[in-house]
C-alpha positions as CSV (number, residue, x, y, z in Angstrom):
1,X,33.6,9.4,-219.0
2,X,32.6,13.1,-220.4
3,X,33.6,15.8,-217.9
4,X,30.8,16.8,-216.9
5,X,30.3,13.6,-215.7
6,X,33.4,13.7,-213.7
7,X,32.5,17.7,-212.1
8,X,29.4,16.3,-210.8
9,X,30.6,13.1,-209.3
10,X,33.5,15.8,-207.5
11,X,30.5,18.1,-206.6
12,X,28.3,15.1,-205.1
13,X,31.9,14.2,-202.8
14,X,32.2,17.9,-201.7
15,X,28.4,17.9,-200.7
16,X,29.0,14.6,-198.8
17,X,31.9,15.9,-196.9
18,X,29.5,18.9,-195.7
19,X,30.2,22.0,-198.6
20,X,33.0,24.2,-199.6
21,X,33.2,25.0,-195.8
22,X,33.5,21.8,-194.4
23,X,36.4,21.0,-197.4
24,X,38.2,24.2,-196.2
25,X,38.2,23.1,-192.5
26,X,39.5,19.8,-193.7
27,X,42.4,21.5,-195.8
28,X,43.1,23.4,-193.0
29,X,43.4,20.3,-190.5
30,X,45.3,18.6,-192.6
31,X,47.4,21.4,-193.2
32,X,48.0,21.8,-189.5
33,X,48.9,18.3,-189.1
34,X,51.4,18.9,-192.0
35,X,53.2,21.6,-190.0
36,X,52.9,19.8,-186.2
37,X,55.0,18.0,-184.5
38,X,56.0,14.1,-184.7
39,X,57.0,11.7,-186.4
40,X,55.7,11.1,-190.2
41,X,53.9,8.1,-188.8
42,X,52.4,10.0,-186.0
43,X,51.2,12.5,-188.5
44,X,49.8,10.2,-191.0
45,X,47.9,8.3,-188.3
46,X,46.8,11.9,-187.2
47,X,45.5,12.8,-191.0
48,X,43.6,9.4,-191.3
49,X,41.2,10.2,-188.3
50,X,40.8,13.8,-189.4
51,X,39.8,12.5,-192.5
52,X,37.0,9.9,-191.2
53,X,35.5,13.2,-189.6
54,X,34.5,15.1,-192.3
55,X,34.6,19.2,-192.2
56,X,36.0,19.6,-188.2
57,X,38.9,21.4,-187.7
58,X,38.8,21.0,-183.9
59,X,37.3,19.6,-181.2
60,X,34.4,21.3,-180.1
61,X,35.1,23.0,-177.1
62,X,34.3,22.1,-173.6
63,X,30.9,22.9,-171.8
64,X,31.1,23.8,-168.3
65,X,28.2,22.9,-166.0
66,X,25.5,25.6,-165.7
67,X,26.2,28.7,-164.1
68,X,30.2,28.3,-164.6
69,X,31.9,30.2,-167.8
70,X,33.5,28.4,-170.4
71,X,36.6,27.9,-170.3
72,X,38.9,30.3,-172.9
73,X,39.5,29.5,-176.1
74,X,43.2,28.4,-177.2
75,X,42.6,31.0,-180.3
76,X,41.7,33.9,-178.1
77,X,44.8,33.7,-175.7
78,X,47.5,36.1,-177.6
């Protein structure tokens, strides 16, 4: 197989997965996973669903009903 052939077959993965961006956000789950808490089993069962959901790093947050703020982010709390 030339190499070409092999850069396009990665580039046709990466755009499956969502882009560049959605690869970062993976790296960066699976990173966080890396550095959690548990036990190596808990964290490989942990990287196998974040890999099934391509490009998420987190859970979306929460809506509250109309006319109620959202709830804070865990990011903005310092």
């Amino acid at each position: 197989m030339r190499l070409g052939n092999i850069a396009n077959k990665a580039k046709q993965a990466v755009d499956k997965r969502g882009g560049m961006d959605a690869l970062k956000g993976d790296a960066a789950e699976l990173k966080n996973i890396a550095k959690g808490k548990g036990s190596l089993k808990d964290k490989a069962k942990a990287a196998g669903q974040a890999v099934k959901t391509p490009g998420q790093a987190e859970e979306p947050p929460a809506q509250s009903p109309p006319g109620e703020p959202n709830p804070p982010s865990p990011q903005s709390q310092g």
